[in-house]
Backbone as XML, in Angstrom:
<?xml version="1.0"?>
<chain id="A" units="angstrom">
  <residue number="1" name="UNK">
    <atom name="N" x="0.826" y="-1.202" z="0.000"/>
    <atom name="CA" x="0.000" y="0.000" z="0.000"/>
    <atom name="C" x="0.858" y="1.249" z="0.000"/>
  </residue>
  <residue number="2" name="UNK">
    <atom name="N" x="0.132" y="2.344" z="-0.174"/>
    <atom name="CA" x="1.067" y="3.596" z="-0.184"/>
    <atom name="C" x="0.339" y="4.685" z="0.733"/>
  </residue>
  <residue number="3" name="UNK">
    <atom name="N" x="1.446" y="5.525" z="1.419"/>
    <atom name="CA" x="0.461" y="6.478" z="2.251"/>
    <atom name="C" x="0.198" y="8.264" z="1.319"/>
  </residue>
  <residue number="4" name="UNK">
    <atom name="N" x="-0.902" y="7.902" z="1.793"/>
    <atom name="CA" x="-1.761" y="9.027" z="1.206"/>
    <atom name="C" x="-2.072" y="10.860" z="2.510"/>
  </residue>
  <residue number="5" name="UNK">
    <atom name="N" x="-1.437" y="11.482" z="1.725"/>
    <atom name="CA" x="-1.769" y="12.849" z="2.430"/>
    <atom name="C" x="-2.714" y="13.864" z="1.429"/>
  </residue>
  <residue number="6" name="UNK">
    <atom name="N" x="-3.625" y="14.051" z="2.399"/>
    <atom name="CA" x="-4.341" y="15.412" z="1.520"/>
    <atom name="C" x="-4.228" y="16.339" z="1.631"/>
  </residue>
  <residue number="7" name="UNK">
    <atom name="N" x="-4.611" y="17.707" z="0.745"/>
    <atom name="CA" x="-4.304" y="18.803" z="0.765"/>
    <atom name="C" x="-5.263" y="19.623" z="0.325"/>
  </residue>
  <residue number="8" name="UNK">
    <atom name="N" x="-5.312" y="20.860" z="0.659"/>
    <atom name="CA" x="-6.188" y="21.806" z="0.051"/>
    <atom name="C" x="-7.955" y="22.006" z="0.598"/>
  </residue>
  <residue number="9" name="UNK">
    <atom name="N" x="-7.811" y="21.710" z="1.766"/>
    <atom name="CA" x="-9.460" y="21.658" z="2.163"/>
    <atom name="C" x="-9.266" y="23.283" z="2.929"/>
  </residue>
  <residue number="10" name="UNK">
    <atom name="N" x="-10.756" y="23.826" z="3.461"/>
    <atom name="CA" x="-10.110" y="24.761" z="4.067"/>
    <atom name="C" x="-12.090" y="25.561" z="4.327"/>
  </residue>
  <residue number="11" name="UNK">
    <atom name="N" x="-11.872" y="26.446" z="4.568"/>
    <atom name="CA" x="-13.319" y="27.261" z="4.223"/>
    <atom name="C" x="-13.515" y="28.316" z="3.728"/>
  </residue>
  <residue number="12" name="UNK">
    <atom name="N" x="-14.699" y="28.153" z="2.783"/>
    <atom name="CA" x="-15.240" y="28.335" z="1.777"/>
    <atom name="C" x="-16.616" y="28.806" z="1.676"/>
  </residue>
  <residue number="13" name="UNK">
    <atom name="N" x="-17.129" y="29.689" z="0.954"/>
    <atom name="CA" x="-18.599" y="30.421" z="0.824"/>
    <atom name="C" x="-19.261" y="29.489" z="-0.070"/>
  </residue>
  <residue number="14" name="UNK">
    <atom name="N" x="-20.879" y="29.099" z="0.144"/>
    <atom name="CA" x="-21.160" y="28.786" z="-0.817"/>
    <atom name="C" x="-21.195" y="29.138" z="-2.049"/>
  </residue>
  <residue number="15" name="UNK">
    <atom name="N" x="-21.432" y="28.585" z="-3.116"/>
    <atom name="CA" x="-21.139" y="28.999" z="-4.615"/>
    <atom name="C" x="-19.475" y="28.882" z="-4.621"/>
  </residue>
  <residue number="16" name="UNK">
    <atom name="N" x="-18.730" y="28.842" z="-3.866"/>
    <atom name="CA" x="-17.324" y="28.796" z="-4.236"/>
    <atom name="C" x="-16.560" y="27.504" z="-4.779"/>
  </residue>
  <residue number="17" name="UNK">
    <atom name="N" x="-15.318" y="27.471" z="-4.666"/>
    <atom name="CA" x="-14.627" y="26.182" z="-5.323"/>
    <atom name="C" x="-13.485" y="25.678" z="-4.727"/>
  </residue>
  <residue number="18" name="UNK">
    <atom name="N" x="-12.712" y="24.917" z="-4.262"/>
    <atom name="CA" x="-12.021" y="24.156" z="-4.127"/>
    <atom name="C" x="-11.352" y="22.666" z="-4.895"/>
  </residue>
  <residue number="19" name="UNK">
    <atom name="N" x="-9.808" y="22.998" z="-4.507"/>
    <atom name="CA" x="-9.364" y="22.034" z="-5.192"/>
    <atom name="C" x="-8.377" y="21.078" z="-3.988"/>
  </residue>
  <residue number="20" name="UNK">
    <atom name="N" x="-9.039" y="19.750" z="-3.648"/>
    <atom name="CA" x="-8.402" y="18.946" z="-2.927"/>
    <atom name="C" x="-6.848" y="18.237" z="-3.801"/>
  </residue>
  <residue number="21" name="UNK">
    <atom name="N" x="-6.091" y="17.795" z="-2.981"/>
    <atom name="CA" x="-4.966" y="17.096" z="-3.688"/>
    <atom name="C" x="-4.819" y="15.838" z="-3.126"/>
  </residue>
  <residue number="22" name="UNK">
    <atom name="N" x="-4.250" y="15.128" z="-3.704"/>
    <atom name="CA" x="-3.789" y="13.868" z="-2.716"/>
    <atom name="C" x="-2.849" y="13.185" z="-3.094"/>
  </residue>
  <residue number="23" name="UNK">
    <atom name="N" x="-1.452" y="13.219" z="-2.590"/>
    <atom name="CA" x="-0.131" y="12.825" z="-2.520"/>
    <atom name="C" x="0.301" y="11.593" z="-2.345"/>
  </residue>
  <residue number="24" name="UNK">
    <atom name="N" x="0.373" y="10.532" z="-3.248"/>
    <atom name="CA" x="0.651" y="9.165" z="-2.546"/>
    <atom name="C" x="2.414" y="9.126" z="-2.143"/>
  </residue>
  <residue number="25" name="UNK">
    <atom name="N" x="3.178" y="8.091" z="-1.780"/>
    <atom name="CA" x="4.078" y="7.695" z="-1.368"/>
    <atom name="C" x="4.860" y="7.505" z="-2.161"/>
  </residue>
  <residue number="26" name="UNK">
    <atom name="N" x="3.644" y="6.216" z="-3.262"/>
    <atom name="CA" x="4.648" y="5.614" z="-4.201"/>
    <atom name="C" x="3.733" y="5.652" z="-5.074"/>
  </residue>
  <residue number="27" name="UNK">
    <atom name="N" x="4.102" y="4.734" z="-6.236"/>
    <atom name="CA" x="3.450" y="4.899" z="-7.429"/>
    <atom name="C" x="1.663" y="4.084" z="-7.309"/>
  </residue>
  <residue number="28" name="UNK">
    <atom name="N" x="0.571" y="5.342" z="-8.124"/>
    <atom name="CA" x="-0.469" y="5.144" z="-8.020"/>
    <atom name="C" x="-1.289" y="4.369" z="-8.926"/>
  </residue>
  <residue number="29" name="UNK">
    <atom name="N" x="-0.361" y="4.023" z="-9.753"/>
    <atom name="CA" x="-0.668" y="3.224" z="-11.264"/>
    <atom name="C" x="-1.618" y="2.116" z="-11.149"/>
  </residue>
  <residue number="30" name="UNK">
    <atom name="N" x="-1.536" y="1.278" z="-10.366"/>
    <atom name="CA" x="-2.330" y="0.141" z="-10.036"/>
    <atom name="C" x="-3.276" y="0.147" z="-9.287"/>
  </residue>
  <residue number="31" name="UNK">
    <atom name="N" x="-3.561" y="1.416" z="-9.057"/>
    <atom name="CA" x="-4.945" y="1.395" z="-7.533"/>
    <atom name="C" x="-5.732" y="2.380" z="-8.513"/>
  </residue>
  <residue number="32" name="UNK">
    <atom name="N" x="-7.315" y="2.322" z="-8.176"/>
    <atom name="CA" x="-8.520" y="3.038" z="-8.055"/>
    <atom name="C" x="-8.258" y="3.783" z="-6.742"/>
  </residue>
  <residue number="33" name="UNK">
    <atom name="N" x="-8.325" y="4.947" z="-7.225"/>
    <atom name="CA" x="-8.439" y="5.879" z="-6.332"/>
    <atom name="C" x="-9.700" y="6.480" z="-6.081"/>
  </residue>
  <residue number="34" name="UNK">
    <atom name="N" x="-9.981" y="7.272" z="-4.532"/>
    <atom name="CA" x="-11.248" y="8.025" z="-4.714"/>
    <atom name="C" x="-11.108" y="9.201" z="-3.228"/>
  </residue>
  <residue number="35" name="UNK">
    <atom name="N" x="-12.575" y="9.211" z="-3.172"/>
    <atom name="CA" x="-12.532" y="10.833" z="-2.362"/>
    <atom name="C" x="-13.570" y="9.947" z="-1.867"/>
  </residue>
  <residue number="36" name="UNK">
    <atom name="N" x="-13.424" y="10.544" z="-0.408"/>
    <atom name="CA" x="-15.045" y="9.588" z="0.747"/>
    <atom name="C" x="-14.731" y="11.097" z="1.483"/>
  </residue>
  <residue number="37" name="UNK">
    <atom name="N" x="-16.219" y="10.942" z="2.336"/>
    <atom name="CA" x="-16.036" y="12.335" z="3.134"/>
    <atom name="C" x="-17.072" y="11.750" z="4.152"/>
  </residue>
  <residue number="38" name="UNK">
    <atom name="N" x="-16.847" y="12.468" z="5.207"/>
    <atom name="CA" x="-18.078" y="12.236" z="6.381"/>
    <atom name="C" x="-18.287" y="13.550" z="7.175"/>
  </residue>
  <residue number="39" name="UNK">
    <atom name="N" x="-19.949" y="13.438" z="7.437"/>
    <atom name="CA" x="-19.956" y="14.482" z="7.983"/>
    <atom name="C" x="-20.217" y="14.219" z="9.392"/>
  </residue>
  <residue number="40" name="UNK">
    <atom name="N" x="-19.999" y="15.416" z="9.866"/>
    <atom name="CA" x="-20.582" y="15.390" z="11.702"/>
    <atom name="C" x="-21.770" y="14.451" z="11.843"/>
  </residue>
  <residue number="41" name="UNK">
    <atom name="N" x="-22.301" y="13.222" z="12.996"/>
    <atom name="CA" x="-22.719" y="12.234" z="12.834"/>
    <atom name="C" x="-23.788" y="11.794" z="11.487"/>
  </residue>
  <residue number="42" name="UNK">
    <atom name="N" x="-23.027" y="11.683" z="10.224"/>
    <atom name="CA" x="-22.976" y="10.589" z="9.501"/>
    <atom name="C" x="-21.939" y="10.111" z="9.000"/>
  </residue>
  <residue number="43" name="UNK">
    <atom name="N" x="-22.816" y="8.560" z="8.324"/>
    <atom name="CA" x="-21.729" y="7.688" z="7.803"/>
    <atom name="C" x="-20.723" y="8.347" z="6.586"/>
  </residue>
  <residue number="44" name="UNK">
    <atom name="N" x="-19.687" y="7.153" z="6.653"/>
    <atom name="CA" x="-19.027" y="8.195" z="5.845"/>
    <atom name="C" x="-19.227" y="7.656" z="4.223"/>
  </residue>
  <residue number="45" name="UNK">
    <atom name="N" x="-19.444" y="8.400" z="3.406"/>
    <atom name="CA" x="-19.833" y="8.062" z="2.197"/>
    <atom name="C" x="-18.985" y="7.826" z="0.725"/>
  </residue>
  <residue number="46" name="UNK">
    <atom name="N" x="-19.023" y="7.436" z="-0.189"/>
    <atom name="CA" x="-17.998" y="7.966" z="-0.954"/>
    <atom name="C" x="-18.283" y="9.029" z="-1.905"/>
  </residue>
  <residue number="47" name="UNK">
    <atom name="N" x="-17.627" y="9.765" z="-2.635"/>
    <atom name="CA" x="-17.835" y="11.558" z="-2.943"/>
    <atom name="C" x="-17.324" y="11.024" z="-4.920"/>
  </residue>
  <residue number="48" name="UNK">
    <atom name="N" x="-16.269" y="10.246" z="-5.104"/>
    <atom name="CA" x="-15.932" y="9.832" z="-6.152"/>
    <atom name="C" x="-14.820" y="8.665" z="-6.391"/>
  </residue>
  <residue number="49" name="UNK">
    <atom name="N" x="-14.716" y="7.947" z="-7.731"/>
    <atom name="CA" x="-13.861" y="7.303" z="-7.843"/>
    <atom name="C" x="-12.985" y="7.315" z="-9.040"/>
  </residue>
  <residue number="50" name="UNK">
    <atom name="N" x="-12.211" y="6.854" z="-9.335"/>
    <atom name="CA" x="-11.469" y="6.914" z="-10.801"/>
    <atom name="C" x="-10.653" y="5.662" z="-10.780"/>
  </residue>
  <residue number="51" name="UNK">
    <atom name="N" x="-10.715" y="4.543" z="-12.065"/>
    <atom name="CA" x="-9.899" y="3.146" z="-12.127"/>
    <atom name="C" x="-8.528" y="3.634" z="-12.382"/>
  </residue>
  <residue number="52" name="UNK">
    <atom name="N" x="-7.925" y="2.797" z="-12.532"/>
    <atom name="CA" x="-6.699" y="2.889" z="-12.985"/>
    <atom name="C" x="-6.677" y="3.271" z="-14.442"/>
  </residue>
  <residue number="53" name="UNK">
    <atom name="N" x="-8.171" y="2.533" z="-15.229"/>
    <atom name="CA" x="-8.349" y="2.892" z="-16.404"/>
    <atom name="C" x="-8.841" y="4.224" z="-16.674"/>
  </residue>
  <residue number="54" name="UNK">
    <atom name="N" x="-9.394" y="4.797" z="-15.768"/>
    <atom name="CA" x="-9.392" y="6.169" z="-16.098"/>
    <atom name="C" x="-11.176" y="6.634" z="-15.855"/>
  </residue>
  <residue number="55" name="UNK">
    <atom name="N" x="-11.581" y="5.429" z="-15.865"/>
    <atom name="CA" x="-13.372" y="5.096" z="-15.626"/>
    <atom name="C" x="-13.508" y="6.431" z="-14.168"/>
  </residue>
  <residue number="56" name="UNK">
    <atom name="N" x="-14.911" y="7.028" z="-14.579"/>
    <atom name="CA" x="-15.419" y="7.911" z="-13.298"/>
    <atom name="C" x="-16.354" y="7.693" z="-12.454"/>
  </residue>
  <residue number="57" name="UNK">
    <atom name="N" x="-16.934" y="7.722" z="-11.664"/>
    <atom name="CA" x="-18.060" y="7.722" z="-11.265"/>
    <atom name="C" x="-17.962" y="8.703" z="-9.975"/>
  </residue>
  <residue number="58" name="UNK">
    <atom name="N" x="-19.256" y="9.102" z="-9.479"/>
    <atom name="CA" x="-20.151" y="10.161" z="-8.997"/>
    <atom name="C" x="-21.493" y="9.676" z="-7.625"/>
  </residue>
  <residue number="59" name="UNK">
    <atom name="N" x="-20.847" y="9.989" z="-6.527"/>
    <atom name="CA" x="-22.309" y="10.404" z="-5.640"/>
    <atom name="C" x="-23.387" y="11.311" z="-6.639"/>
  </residue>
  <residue number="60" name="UNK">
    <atom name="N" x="-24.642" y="11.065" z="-6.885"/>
    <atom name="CA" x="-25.669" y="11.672" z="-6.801"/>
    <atom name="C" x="-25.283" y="13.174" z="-6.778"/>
  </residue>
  <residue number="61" name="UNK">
    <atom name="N" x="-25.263" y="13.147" z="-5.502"/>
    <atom name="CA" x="-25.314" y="14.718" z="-5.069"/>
    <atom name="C" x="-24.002" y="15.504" z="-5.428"/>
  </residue>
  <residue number="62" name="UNK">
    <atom name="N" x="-23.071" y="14.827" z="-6.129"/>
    <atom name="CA" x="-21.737" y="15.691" z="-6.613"/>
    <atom name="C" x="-21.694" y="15.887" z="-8.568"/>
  </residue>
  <residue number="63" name="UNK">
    <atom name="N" x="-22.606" y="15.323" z="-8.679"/>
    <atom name="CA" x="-22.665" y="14.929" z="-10.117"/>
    <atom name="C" x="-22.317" y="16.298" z="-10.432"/>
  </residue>
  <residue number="64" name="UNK">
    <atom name="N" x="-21.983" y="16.672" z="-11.580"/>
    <atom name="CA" x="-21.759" y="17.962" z="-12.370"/>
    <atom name="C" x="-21.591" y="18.501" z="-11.239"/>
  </residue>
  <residue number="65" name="UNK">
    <atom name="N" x="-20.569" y="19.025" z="-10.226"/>
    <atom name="CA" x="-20.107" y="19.984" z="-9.705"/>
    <atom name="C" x="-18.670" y="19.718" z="-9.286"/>
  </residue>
  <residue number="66" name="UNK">
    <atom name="N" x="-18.530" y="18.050" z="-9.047"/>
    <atom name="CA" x="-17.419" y="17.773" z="-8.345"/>
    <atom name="C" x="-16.521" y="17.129" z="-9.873"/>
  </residue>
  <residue number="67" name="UNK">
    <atom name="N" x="-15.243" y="16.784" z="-10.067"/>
    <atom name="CA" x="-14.866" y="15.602" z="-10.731"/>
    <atom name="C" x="-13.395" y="15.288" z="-10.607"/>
  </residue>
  <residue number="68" name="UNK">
    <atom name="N" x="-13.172" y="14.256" z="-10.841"/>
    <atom name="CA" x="-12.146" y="13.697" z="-9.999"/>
    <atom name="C" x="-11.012" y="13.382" z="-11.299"/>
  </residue>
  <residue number="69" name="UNK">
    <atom name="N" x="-9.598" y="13.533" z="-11.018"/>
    <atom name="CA" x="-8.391" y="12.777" z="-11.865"/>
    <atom name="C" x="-7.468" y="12.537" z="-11.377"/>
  </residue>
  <residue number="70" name="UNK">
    <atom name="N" x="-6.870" y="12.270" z="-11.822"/>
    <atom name="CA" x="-5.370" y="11.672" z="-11.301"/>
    <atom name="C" x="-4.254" y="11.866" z="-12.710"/>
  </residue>
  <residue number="71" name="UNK">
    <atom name="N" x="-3.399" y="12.277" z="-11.967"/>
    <atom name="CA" x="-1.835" y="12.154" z="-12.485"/>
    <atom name="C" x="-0.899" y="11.586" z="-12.217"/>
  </residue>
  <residue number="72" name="UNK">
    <atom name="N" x="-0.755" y="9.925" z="-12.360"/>
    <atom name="CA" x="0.384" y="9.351" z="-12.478"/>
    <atom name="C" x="1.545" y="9.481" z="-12.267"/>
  </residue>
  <residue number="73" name="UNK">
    <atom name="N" x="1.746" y="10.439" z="-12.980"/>
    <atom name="CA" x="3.340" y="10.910" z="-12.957"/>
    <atom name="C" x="3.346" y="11.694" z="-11.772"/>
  </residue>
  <residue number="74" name="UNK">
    <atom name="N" x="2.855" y="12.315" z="-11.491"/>
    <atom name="CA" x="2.473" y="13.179" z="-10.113"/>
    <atom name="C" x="2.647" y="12.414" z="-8.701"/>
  </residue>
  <residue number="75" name="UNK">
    <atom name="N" x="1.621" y="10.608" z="-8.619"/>
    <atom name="CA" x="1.306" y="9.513" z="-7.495"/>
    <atom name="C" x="0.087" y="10.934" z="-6.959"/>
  </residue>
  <residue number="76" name="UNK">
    <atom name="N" x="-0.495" y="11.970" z="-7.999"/>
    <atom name="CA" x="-1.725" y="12.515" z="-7.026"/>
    <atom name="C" x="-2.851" y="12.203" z="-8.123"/>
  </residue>
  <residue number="77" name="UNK">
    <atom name="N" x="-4.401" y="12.389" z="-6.886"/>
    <atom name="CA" x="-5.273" y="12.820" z="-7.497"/>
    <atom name="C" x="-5.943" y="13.565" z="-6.598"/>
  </residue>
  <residue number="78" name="UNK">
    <atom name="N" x="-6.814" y="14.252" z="-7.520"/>
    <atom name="CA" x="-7.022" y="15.524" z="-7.412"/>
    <atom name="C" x="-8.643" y="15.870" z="-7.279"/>
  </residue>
  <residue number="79" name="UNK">
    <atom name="N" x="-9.518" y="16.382" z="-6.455"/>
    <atom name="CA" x="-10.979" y="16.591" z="-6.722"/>
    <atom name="C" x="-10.989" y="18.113" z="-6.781"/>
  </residue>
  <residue number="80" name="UNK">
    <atom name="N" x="-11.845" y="18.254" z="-7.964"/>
    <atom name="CA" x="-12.091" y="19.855" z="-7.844"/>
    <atom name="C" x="-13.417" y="19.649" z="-7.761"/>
  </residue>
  <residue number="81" name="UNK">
    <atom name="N" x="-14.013" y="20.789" z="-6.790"/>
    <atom name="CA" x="-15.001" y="21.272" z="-6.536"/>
    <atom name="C" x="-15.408" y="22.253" z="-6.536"/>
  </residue>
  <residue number="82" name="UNK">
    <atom name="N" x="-16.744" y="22.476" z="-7.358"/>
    <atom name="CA" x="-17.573" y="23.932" z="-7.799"/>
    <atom name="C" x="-18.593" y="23.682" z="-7.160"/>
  </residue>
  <residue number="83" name="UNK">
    <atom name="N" x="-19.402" y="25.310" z="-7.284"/>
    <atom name="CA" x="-20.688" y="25.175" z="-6.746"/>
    <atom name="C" x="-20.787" y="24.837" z="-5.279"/>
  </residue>
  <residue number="84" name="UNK">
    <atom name="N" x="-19.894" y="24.711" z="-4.249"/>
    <atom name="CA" x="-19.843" y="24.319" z="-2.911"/>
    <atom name="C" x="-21.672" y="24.509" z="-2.490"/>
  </residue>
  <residue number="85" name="UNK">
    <atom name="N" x="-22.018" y="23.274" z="-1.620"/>
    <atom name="CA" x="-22.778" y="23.885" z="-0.748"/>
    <atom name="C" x="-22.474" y="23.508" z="0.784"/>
  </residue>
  <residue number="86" name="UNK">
    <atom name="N" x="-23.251" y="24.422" z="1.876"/>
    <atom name="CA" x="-23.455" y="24.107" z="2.930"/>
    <atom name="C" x="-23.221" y="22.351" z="3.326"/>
  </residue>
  <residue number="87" name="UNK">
    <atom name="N" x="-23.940" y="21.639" z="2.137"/>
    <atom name="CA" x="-24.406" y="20.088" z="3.185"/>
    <atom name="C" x="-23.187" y="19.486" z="2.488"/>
  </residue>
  <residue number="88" name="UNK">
    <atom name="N" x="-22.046" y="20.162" z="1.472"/>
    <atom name="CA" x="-20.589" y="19.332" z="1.300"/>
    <atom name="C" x="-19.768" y="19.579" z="2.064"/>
  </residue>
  <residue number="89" name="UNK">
    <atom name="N" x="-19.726" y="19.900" z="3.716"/>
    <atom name="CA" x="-19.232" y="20.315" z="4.762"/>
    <atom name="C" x="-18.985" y="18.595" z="5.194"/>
  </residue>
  <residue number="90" name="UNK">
    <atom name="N" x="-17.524" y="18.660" z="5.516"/>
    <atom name="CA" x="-17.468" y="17.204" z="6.026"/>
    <atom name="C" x="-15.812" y="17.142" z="5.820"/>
  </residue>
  <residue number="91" name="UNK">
    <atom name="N" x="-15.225" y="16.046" z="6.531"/>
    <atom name="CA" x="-13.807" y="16.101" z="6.259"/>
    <atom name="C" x="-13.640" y="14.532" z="5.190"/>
  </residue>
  <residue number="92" name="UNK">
    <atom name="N" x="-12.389" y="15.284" z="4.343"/>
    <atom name="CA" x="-12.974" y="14.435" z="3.068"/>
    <atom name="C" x="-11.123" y="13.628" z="2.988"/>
  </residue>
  <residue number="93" name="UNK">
    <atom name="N" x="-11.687" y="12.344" z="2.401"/>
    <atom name="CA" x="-10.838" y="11.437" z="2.823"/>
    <atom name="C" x="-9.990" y="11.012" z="1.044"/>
  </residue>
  <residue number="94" name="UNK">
    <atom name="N" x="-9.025" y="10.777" z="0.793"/>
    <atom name="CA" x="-8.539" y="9.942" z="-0.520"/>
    <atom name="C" x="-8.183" y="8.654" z="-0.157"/>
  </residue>
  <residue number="95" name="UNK">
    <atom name="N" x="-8.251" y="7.585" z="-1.029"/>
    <atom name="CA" x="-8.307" y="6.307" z="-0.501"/>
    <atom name="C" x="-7.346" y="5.417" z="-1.942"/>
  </residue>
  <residue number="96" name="UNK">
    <atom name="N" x="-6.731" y="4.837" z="-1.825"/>
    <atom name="CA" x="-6.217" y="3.678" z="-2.966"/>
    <atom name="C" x="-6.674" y="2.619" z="-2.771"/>
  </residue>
  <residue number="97" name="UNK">
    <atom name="N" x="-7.210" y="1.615" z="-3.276"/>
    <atom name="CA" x="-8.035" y="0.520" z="-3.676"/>
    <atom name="C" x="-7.393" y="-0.389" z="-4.536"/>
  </residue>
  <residue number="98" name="UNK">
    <atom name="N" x="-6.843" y="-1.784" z="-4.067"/>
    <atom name="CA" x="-6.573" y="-2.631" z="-5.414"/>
    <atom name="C" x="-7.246" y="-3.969" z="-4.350"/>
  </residue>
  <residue number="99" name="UNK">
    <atom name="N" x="-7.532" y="-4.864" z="-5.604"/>
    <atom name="CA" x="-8.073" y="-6.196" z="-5.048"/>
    <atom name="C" x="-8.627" y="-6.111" z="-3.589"/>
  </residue>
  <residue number="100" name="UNK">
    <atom name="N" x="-9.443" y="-5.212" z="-3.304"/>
    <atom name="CA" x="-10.533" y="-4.912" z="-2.430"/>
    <atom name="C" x="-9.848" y="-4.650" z="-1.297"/>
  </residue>
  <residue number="101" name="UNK">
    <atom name="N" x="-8.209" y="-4.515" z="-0.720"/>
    <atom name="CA" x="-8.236" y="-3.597" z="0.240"/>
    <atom name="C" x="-7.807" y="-2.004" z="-0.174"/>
  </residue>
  <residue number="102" name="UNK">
    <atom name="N" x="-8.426" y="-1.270" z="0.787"/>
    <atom name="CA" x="-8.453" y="0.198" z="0.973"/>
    <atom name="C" x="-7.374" y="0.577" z="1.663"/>
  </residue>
  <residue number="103" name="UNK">
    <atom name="N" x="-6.447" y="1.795" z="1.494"/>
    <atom name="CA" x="-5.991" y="2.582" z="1.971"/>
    <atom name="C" x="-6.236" y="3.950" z="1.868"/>
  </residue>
  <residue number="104" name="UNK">
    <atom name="N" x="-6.122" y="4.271" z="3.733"/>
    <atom name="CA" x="-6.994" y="5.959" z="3.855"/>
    <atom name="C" x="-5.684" y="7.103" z="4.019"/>
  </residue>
  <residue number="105" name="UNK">
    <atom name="N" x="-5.987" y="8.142" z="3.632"/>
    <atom name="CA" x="-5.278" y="9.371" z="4.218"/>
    <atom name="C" x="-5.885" y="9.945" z="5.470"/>
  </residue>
  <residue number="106" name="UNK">
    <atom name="N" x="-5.330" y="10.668" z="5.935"/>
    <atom name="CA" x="-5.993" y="11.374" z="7.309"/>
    <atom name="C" x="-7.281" y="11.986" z="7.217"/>
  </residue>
  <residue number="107" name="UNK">
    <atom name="N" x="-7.368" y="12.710" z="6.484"/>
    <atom name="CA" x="-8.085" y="13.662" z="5.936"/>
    <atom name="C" x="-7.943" y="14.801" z="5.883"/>
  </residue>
  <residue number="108" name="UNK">
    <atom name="N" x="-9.080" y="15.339" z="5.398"/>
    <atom name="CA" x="-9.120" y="17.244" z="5.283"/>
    <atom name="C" x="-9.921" y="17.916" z="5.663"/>
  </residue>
  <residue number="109" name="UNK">
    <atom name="N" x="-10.497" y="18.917" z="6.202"/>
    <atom name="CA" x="-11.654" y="19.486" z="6.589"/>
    <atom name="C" x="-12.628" y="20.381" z="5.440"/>
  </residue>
  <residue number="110" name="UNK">
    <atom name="N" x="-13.306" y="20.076" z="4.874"/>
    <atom name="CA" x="-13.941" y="21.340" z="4.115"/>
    <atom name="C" x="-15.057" y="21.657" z="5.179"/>
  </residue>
  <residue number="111" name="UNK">
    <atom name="N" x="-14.987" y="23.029" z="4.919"/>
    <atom name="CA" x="-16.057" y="24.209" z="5.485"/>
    <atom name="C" x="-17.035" y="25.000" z="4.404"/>
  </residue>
  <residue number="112" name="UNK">
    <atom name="N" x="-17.922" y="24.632" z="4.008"/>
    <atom name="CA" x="-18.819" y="25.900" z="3.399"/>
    <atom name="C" x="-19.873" y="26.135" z="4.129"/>
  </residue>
  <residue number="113" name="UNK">
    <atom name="N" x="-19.366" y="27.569" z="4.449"/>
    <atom name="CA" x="-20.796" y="28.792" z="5.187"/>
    <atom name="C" x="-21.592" y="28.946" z="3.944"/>
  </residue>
  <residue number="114" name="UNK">
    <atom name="N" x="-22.720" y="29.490" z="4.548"/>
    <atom name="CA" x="-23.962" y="29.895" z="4.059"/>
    <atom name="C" x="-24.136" y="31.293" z="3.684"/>
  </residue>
</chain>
């Protein structure tokens, strides 16, 4: 596995934007990566994912605002986020994934006021 640090959370007005980062160790080539976030008592959910092949997918509620990539050459990926609202308040996690175990980063805090 590789350890994962995030970056770039912070607070934010609604309607605003943010761009999370996430730093692996070593090389990210072989893992699905993604973004999970949880908020103050709830579960924690996942926010997005991306294969190794490059495949996307989307929470519902992030569709067209959030989207996720990765750079290889980098070992980051990256979520940008538009459109912030209030209920995407939660500290948001990057994770590497191969043959079904997970590895977490610490996390990050996002804040959007109202």
């Amino acid at each position: 596995q590789v350890q994962l640090v995030e970056s770039g959370g912070g607070l934010v007005q609604a309607g605003g934007s943010l761009r999370l980062s996430c730093l692996a160790s070593g090389s990210i080539f072989i893992f699905a990566m993604g973004w999970y976030r949880q908020a103050p008592g709830k579960e924690r959910e996942l926010v997005a994912r991306i294969t190794n092949g490059g495949r996307e997918n989307y929470a519902d509620s992030v569709k067209g605002r959030f989207t996720i990539s990765r750079d290889n050459a980098k070992n980051t990926v990256y979520l940008q986020m538009n459109s912030l609202k209030p209920e995407d308040t939660a500290v948001y996690y990057c994770t590497a994934e191969r043959f079904g175990v997970t590895g977490w980063g610490q996390g990050t805090q996002v804040t959007v006021s109202s």
